[in-house]
N, C-alpha and C positions, 0 to 999 in steps of 0.2 A: 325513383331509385332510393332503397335505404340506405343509411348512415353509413352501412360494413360496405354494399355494393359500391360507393363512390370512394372508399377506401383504396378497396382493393384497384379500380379503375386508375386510380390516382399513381397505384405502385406500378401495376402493369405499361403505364405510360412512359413513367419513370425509366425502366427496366429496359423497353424498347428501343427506345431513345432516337423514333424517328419521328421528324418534324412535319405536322400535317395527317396522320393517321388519328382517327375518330377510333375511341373503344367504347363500348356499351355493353350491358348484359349477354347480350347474345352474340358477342363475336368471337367466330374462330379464333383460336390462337395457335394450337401448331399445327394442324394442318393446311393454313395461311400463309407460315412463314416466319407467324412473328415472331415467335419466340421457341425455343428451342428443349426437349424433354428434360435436362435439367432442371432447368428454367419455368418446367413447371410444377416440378416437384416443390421447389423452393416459396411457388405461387399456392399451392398445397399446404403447406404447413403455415405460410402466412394467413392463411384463410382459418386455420384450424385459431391462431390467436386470437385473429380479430374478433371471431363470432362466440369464442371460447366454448366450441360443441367440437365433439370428435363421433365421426360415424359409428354407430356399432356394429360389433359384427352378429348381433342376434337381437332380434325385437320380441316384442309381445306377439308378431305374424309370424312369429318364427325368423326365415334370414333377411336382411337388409333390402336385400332387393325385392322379397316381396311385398312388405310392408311398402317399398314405392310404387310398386304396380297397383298395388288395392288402393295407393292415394291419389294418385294420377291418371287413372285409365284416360285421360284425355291426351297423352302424351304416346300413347302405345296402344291402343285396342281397337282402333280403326270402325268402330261404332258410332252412327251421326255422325256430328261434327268431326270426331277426333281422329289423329292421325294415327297412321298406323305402323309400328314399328316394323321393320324392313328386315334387321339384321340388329345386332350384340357383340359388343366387344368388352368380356370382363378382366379385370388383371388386379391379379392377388399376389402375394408373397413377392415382393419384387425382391430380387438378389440375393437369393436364400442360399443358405448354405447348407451341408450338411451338418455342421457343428458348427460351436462359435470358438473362435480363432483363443488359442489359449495367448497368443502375444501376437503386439504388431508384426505386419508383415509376415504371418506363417503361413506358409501356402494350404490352404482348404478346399476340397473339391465343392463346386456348388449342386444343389441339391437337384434332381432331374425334375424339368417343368415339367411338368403332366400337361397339355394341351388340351383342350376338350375342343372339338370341330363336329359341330353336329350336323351334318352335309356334306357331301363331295363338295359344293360349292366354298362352302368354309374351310374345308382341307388344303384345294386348290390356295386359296388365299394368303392361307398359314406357310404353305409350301412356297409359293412363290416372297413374301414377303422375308421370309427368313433368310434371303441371301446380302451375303457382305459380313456376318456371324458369325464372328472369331471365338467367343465363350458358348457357358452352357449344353445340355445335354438334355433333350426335348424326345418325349416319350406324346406324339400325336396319335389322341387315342376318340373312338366312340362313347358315345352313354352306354352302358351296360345295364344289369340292374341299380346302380344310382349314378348318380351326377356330384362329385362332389364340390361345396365352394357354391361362390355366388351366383352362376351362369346357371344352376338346377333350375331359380323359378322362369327366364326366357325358354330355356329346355321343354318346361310343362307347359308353356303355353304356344310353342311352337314354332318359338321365333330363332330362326338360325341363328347361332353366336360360333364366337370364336371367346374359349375362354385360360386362362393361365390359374393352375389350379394347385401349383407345390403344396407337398404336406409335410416340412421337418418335424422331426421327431419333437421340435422343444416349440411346435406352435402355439401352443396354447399357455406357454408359461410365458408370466410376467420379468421380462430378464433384460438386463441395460449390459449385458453383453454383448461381443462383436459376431454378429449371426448376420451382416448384409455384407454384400460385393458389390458397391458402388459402379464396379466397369460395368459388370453384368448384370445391375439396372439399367444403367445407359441404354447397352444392347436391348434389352427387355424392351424397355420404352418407346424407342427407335423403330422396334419389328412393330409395334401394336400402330406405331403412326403411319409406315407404311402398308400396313393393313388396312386402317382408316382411310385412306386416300385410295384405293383400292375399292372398297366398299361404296364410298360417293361415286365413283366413276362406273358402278354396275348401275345398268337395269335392274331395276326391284323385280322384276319377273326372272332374272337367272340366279338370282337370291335363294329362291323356294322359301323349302319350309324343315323346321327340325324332323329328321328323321326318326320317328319314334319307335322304338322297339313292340314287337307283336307278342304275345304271348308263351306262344310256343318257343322263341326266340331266346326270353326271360328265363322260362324252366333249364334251355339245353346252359346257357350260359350260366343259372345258378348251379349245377351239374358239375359244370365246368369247377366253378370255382369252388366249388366243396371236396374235389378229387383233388384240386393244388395244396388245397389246406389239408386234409389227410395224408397227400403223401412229404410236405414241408415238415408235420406232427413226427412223421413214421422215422422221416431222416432224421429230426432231431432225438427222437429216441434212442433210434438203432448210436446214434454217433456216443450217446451219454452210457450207453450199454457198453458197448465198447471202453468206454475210457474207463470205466466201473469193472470191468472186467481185468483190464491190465492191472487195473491199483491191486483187485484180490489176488492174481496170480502172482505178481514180484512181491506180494505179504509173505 
């Protein structure tokens, strides 16, 4: 065990604080019991000091997650020895907002989770696991033509996920702004744990497999969304025409 892994062993024991429990690399922690989605967010960022690396969100393979697939296929590719991944649970943007809070305490709506569920099985899951769900505003959608977020490379490789994929307007900026909702991590965290405990409790045969879009499928849907973009263009025109039009007439 390295130096960082008997660290953090050491805090998570700490943390627990029950007498008699064995921690090692590989043990459960909230789907066990031990400790609790907070509690492991907090275990998250101690990790992030000890080792003093922070995940990226884009590599030289392109996104995060697939540069671990190309490093690990013995964790997921079910070739030889290795085992084979079953099922995917991604979660991005926890507690997103639409904007960030211009003062404490200003009420802000959060931003709508996009869900990705790539199977009725994973739908099922999503569906069932989201009850008790006092916050948020969850838009449970299929792959279309793209995936967006880290669940795209299980997507391509077929492996059923359930993925949390928010996009705020201010993702990609650098900002020490108030842009999370702490409840609505909570929640967030809570639905993916009873999700995981869900997932262990299936048969890997009613899992399946990512339902991949077919060809003909792709064209009717890029169709689709090229007639939404035209006619969102056409509104915003006609609406600018209009206001353009009253300015010259009260001239």
């Amino acid at each position: 065990m390295t130096p960082e892994a008997q660290q953090m062993v050491a805090l998570i024991v700490e943390m627990i604080r029950k007498p008699g429990v064995t921690i090692d690399e590989n043990t459960p922690l909230v789907s066990s019991g031990l400790i609790d989605s907070m509690a492991l967010v907090d275990l998250l960022v101690k990790l992030e000091d000890i080792t003093h690396l922070r995940i990226p969100a884009v590599t030289d393979h392109g996104l995060a997650m697939t540069a671990w697939l190309e490093a690990h296929p013995e964790w997921w590719s079910g070739e030889g020895t290795a085992v084979r991944a079953v099922a995917g649970l991604v979660i991005e943007h926890l507690g997103a907002l639409v904007r960030a809070r211009q003062r404490t305490g200003e009420p802000v709506d959060s931003e709508v989770e996009l869900i990705y569920a790539t199977n009725a099985a994973m739908e099922d899951v999503v569906r069932k696991s989201w009850t008790g769900r006092q916050l948020g505003k969850a838009l449970i959608a299929r792959p279309t033509l793209i995936h967006l977020g880290e669940g795209q490379p299980l997507y391509h490789k077929g492996i059923p996920a359930i993925a949390l994929a928010s996009v705020p307007a201010y993702l990609l900026e650098a900002t020490t702004a108030d842009v999370v909702d702490t409840d609505l991590m909570n929640e967030q965290i809570d639905t993916f744990a009873r999700a995981l405990l869900m997932l262990e409790s299936m048969p890997a045969h009613l899992l399946g497999r990512a339902d991949q879009q077919g060809l003909v499928s792709k064209v009717l849907t890029g169709i689709q969304l090229l007639l939404i973009f035209v006619r969102v263009r056409l509104l915003a025109w006609l609406s600018t025409f209009r206001r353009t039009s009253g300015q010259t007439t009260q001239m």
